[in-house]
C-alpha positions in Angstrom: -24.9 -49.6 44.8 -21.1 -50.5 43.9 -19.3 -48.7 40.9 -17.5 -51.2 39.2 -14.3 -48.7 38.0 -12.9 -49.3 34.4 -9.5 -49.5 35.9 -8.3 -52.3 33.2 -8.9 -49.3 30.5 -6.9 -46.7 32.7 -4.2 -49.1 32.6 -4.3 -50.3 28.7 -4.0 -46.7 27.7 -1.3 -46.1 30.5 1.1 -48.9 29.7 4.3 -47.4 28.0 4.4 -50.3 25.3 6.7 -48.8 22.6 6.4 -49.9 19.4 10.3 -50.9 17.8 11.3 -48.5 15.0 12.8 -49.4 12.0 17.0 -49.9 12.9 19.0 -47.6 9.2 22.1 -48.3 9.6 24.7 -45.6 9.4 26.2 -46.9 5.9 23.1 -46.2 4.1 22.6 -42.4 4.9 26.2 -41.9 4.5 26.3 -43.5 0.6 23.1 -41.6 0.0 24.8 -38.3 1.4 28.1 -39.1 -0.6 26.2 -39.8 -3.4 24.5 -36.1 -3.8 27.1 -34.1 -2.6 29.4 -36.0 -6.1 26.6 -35.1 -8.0 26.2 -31.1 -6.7 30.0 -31.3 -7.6 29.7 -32.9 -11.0 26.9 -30.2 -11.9 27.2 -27.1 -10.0 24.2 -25.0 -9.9 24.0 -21.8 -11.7 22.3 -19.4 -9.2 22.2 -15.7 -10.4 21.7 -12.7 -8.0 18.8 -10.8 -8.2 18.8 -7.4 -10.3 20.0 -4.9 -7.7 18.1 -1.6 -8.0 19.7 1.6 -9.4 18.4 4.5 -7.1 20.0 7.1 -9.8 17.4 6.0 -12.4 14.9 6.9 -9.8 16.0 10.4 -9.9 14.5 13.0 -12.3 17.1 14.6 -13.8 15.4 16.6 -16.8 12.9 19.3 -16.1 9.0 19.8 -17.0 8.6 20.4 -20.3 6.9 23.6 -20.6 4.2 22.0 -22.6 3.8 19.3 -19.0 4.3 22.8 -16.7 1.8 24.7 -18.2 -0.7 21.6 -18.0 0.3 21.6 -14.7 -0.4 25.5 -13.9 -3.5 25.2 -15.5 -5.5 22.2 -13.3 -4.1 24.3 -10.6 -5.9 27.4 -11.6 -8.9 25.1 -12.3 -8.8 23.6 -8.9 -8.3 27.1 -7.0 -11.2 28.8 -9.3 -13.4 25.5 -8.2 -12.9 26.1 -4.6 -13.5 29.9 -5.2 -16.7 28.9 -6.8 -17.4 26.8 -3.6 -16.5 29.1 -1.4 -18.8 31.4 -3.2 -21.7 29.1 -3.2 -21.2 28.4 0.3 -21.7 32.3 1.4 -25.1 32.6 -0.4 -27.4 31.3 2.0 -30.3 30.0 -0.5 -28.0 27.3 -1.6 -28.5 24.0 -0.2 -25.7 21.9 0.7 -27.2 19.1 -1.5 -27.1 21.4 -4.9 -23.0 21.5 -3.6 -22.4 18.2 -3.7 -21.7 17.9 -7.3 -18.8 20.7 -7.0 -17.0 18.8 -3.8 -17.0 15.9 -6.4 -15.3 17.7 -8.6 -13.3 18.9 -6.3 -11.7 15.8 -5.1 -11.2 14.8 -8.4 -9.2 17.0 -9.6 -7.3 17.1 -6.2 -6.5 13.1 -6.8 -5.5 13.8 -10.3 -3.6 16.7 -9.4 -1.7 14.4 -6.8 -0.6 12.4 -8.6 1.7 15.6 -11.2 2.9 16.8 -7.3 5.6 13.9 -7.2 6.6 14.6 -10.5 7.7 18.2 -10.1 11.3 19.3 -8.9 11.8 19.7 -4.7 13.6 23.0 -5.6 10.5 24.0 -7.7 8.2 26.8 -6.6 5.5 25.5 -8.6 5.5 22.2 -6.4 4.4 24.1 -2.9 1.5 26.1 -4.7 0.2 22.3 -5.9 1.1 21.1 -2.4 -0.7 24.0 -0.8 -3.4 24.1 -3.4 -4.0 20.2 -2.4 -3.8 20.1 1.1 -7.1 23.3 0.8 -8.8 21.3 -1.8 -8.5 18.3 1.0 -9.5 19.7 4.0 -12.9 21.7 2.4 -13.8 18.1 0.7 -13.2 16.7 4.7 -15.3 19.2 6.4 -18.5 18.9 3.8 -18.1 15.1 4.3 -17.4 15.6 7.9 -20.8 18.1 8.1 -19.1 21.1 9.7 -21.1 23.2 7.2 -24.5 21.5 8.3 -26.5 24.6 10.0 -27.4 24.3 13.9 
């Protein structure tokens, strides 16, 4: 049996046949250029700058008002007396984890609310590390219950 090869197609396809390209002349692309750079000088563009940002206006300069600090002191104490009920709840060995699942809710709610009044408050306040403290306790009980650490073995 002979096998004819399709040789003619390898050599269609190989044949470097170029196909002419349009000739522009130089004197066209240079009256078009001329021609736009006139016009950009006959109407210059009005670019403005973006608003830069003014760090001071970030700053806090005025202190809680004691109306916004006592708010303040208060979801703390709620927080800390809800994780004192937890902790209590947790001790007394006929309660089921499932019946404390409604106070870790609460719990993490009032620790994301909470969060949010921490970057408000002063660095130099003392009322901003008992919030800090008070959140990161508040975080780690809601992370073990999810976590199971107080499933029994």
């Amino acid at each position: 049996m002979k096998i004819d090869g399709n040789n003619e197609i390898a050599h269609s396809a190989a044949t470097d046949k170029t196909t002419p390209k349009e000739a522009t002349s130089d004197a066209e692309f240079k009256n078009i250029l001329k021609a736009s750079v006139e016009r950009s000088m006959q109407h210059p563009l009005k670019i403005q700058s973006p608003p830069q940002p003014n760090p001071v206006a970030a700053i806090r300069f005025t202190p809680l008002s004691p109306a916004t600090r006592d708010t303040t002191i208060e979801r703390v104490d709620n927080l800390l007396n809800l994780l004192d009920h937890y902790r209590n709840q947790l001790a007394d060995p006929r309660v089921t984890l499932r019946s404390i699942e409604p106070i870790v809710s609460t719990i993490a709610k009032e620790k994301e609310q909470l969060s949010a009044v921490l970057d408000t408050l002063p660095n130099d306040d003392g009322l901003k590390d008992i919030v800090h403290r008070t959140l990161i306790t508040a975080s780690l009980e809601v992370m073990k219950y999810n976590r199971g650490d107080y499933i029994p073995a």
